[in-house]
C-alpha positions in Angstrom: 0.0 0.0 0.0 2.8 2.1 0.0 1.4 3.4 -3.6 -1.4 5.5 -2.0 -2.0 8.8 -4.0 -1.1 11.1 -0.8 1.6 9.6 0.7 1.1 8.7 4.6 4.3 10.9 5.8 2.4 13.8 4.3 -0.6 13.1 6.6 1.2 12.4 9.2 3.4 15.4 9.3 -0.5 17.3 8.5 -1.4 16.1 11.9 1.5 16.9 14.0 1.1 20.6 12.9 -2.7 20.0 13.9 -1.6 18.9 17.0 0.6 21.7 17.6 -2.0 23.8 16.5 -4.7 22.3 19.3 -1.5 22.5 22.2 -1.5 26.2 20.9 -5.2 26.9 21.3 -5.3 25.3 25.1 -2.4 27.8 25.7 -4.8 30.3 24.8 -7.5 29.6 26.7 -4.9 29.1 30.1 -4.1 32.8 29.4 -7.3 33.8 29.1 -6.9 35.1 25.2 -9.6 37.2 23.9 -12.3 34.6 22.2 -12.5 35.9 19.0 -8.8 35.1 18.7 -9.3 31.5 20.1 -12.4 31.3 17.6 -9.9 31.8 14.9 -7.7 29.3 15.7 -10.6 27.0 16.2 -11.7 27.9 12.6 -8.0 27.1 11.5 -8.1 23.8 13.3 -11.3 22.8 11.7 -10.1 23.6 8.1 -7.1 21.4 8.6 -8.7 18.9 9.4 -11.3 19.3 6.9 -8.1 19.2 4.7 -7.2 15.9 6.5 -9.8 14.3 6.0 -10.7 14.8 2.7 -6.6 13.5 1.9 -7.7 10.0 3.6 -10.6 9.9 2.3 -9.0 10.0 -1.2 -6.9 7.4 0.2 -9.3 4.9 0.8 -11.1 5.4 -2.3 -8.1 4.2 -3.8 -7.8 1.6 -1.8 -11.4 0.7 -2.0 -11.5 0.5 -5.8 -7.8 -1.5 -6.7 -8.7 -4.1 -4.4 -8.9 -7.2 -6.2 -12.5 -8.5 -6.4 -14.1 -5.6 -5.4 -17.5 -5.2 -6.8 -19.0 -1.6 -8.0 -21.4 -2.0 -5.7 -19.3 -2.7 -2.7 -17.0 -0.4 -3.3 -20.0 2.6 -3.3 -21.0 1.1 0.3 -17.9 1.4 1.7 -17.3 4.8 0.5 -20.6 5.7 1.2 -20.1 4.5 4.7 -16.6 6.4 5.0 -18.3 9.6 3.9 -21.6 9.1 6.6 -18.5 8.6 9.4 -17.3 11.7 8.5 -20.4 14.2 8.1 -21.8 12.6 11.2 -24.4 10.9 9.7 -25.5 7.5 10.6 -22.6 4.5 9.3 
């Protein structure tokens, strides 16, 4: 699997910087930063891992649709599903 279309180091080093991001915000909030300016660092956090998300997401599509014996119609539920986990809708 090491032929994934976003390669897992870039994830990975996505999500340290996430992390470092989240350390950041709890600093904030300790020093009692004005809210807007822990909103917008919240709002940063969230696109990120939007960002993430969506770069696993294309991940598993691939992974989901060169797996041999995979039918159309599996492969559309499990994506499906991944999608639902996601959004927060029902899996």
């Amino acid at each position: 699997m090491s032929d994934l279309p976003i390669p897992r180091t870039e994830i990975r080093s996505r999500l340290k910087k996430i992390e470092g991001q989240v350390r950041g915000i709890h600093d904030m909030v300790e020093q009692e930063r004005q809210c807007i300016d822990i909103m917008v660092q919240l709002a940063a956090v969230k696109g990120a891992l939007e960002t993430v998300a969506g770069l696993v997401l294309r991940n598993y599509a691939s992974i989901c649709t060169e797996s041999p014996g995979n039918q159309d119609t599996d492969t559309g539920a499990k994506l499906a599903r991944a999608v639902a986990i996601w959004i927060g809708g029902k899996s």
